[in-house]
C-alpha positions as CSV (number, residue, x, y, z in Angstrom):
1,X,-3.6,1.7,14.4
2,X,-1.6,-1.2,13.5
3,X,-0.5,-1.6,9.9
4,X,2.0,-4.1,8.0
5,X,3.4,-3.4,5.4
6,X,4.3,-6.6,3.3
7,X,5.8,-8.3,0.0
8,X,7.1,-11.7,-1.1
9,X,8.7,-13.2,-3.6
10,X,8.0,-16.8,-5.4
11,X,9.4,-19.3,-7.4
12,X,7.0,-18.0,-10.3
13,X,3.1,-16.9,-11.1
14,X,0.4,-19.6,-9.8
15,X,0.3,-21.2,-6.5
16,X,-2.0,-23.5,-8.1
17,X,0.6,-25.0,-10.5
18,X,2.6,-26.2,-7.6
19,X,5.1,-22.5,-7.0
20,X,5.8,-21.5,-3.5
21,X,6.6,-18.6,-1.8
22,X,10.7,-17.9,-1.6
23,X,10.9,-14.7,0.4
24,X,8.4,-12.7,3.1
25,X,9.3,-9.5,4.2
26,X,7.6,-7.0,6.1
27,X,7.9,-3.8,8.2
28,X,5.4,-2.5,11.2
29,X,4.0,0.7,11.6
30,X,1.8,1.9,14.6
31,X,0.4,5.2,14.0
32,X,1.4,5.6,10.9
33,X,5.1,6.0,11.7
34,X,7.3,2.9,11.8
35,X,8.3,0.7,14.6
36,X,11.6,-0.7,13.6
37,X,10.5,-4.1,14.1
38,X,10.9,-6.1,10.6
39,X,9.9,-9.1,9.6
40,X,12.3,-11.0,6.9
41,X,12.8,-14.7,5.5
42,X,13.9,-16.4,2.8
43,X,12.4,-19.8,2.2
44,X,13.4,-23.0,0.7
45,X,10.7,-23.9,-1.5
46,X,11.4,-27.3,-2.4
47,X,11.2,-27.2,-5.7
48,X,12.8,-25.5,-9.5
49,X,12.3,-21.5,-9.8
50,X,11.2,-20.4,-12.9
51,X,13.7,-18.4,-14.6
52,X,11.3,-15.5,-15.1
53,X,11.0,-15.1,-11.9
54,X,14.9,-15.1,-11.0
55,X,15.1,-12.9,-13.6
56,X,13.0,-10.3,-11.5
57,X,14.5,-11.3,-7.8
58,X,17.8,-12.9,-8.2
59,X,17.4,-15.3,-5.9
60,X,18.7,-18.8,-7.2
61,X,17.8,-22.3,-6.0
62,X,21.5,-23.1,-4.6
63,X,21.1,-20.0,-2.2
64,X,18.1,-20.9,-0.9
65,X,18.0,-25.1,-0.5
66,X,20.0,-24.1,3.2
67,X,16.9,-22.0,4.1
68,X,14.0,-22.9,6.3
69,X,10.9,-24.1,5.2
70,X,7.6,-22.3,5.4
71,X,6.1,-24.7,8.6
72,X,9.1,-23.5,10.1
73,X,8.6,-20.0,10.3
74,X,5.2,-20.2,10.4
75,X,4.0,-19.4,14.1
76,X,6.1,-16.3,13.9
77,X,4.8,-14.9,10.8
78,X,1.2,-15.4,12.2
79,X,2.2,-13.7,15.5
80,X,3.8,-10.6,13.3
81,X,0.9,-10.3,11.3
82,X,-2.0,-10.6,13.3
83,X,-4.6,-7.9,14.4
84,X,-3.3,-5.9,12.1
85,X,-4.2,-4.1,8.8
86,X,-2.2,-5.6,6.1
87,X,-1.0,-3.0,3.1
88,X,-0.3,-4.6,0.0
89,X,0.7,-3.9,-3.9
90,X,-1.8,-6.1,-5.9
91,X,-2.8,-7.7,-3.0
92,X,-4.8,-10.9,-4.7
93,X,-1.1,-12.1,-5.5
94,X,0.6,-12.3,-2.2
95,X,-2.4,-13.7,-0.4
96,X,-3.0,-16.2,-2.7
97,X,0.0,-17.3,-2.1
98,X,-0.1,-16.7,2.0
99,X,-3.3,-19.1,2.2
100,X,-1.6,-21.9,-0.1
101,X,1.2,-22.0,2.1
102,X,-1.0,-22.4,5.2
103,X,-3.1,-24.9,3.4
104,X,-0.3,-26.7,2.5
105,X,0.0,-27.5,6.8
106,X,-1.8,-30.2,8.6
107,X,-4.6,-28.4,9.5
108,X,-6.6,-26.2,11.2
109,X,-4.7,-23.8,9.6
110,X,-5.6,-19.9,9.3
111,X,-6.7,-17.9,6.1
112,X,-4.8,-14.9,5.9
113,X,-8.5,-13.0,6.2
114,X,-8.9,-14.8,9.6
115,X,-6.2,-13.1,10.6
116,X,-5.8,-9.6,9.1
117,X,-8.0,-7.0,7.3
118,X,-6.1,-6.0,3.8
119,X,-5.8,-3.0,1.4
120,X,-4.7,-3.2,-1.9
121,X,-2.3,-0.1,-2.6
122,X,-2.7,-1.1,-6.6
123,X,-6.7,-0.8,-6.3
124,X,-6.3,2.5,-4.3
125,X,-3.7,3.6,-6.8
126,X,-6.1,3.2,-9.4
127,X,-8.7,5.4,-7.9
128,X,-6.1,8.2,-7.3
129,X,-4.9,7.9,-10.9
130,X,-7.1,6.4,-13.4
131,X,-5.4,5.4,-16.6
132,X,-2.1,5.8,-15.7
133,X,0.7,3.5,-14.8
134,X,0.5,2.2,-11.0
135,X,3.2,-0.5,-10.7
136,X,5.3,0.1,-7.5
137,X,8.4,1.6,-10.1
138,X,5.4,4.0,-11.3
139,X,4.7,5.0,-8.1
140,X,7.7,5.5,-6.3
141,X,8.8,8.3,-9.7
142,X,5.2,9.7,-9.2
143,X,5.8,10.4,-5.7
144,X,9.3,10.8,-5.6
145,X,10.3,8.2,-3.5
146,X,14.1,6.7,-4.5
147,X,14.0,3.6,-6.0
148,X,17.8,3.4,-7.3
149,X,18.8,0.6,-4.9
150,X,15.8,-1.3,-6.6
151,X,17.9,-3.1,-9.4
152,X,16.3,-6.2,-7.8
153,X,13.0,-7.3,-6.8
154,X,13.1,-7.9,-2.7
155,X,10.5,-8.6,-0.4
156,X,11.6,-6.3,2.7
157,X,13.3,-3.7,0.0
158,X,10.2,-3.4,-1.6
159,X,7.8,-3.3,1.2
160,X,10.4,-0.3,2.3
161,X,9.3,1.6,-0.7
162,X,5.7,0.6,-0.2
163,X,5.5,2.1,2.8
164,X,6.7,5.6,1.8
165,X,4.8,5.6,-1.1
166,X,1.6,4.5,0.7
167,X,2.3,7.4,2.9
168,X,2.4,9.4,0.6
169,X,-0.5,8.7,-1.4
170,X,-2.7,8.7,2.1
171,X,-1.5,12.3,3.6
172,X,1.2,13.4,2.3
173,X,3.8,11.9,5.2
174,X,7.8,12.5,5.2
175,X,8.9,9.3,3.7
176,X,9.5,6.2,6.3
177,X,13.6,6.6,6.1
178,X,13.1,10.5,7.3
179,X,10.3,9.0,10.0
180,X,13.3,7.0,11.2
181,X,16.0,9.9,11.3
182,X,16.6,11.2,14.2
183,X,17.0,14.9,15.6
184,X,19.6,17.4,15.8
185,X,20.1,19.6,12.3
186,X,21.2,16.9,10.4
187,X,17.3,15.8,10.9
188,X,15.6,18.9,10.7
189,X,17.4,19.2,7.0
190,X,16.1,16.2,5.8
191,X,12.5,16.9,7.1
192,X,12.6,20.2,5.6
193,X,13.8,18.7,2.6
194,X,11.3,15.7,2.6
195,X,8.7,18.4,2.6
196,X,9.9,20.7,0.2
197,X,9.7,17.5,-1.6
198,X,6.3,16.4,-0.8
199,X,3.6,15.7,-3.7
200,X,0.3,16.5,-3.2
201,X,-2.4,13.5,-4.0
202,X,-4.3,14.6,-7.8
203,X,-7.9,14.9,-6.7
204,X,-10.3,15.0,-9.6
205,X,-12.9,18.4,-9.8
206,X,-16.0,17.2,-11.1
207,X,-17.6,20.2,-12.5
208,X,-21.6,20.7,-13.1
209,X,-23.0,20.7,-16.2
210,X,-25.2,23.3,-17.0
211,X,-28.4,21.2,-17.1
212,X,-26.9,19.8,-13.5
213,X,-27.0,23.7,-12.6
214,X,-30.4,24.7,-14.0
215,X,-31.8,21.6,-12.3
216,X,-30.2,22.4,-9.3
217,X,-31.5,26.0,-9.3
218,X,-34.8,24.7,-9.5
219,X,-34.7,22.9,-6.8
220,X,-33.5,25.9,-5.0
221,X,-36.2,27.9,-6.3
222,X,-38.5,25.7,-4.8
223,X,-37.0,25.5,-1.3
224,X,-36.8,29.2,-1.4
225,X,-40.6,28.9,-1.8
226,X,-41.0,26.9,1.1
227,X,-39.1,29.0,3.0
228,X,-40.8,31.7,2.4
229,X,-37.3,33.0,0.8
230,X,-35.0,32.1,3.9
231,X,-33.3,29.6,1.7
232,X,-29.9,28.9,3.2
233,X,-28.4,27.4,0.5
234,X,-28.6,30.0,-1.8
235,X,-26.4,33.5,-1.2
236,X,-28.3,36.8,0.1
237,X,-29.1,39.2,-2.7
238,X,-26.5,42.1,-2.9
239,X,-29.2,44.7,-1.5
240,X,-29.7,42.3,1.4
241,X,-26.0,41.5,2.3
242,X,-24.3,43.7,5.1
């Protein structure tokens, strides 16, 4: 199983209003463990940056007018990314973004869908924890993955983080930086640690109510019947057990 983990950063909110994409990064994992094979560029976008957004990523237009365009590094983005599963933190965002770069190319030119299946780690967050806070920040507290480097917004930082909290939220995996570490001691401290760490994914109990369990007793009742009271779904009587 091939999965990438990916983020960018743009010059603001709506491709449609003309703002591009400033920064891909991306990290590959095979297995569920990761590759060390990385995928990272910043982008001239050929055009102002809102000042929101270099708020959030720091990036300024001076730094990146020397870097190359989109078109440029365009085959080997498509070559990273295809075949595999692409995970994502609001994903709607970054591919919206994807496909207006590719449509921005003399065509025929690929959808990100024609080349990747996607999963949203935001909609999957909100499944695990309903009504709570699920911003990547949230996450990485809720699962106790460190964030302090993170005074910045990055794309390959960030999909870093991603990935060990995406881990984490689908098993339970040693974060992708103790993945990485070697053996020897030094290791096996770090693993022992990363699991002493570990935090379990919050799986709601939905409990019966009792008309659920005077319905479903019914139900039993009558299979019982049917059975001529070898019901297997119903426990022996006391005098009948052993």
């Amino acid at each position: 199983m091939r999965q990438i983990i990916l983020d960018t950063e743009t010059t603001g909110l709506e491709p449609a209003q003309g703002h591009r994409i400033i920064e891909i990064g991306a990290i590959e994992l095979v297995n569920r463990r990761p590759t060390g094979r990385t995928f990272q560029k910043y982008l001239n976008p050929e055009r102002a940056i809102d000042a929101g957004a270099q708020a959030v990523h720091g990036l300024s237009a001076e730094f990146l007018q020397d870097q190359p365009k989109f078109a440029e590094i365009e085959a080997e983005l498509v070559e990273f990314i295809r075949g595999a599963e692409l995970i994502i933190h609001n994903a709607p965002f970054d591919i919206g973004f994807l496909d207006h770069e590719f449509g921005r190319l003399p065509p025929p030119q690929p959808l990100v869908s024609d080349l990747c299946t996607v999963l949203d780690t935001l909609v999957l967050a909100r499944q695990l924890h309903p009504g709570q806070r699920n911003s990547l920040d949230a996450l990485c507290k809720r699962y106790l993955v460190d964030n302090s480097n993170r005074e910045l917004h990055g794309a390959l930082l960030d999909s870093r983080l991603l990935a060990d909290v995406y881990l984490a939220m689908t098993g339970g995996q040693a974060a992708l930086t103790l993945l990485a570490e070697g053996g020897g001691k030094a290791g096996d401290a770090k693993r022992k640690s990363a699991r002493r760490a570990k935090v379990a994914v919050e799986i709601p109990i939905l409990r019966a109510s009792a008309e659920e369990l005077l319905l479903h007793e019914a139900m039993l009742d009558r299979i019982s019947k049917q059975a001529k009271g070898k019901c297997l779904f119903r426990s022996p009587p006391p005098e009948a057990a052993g």
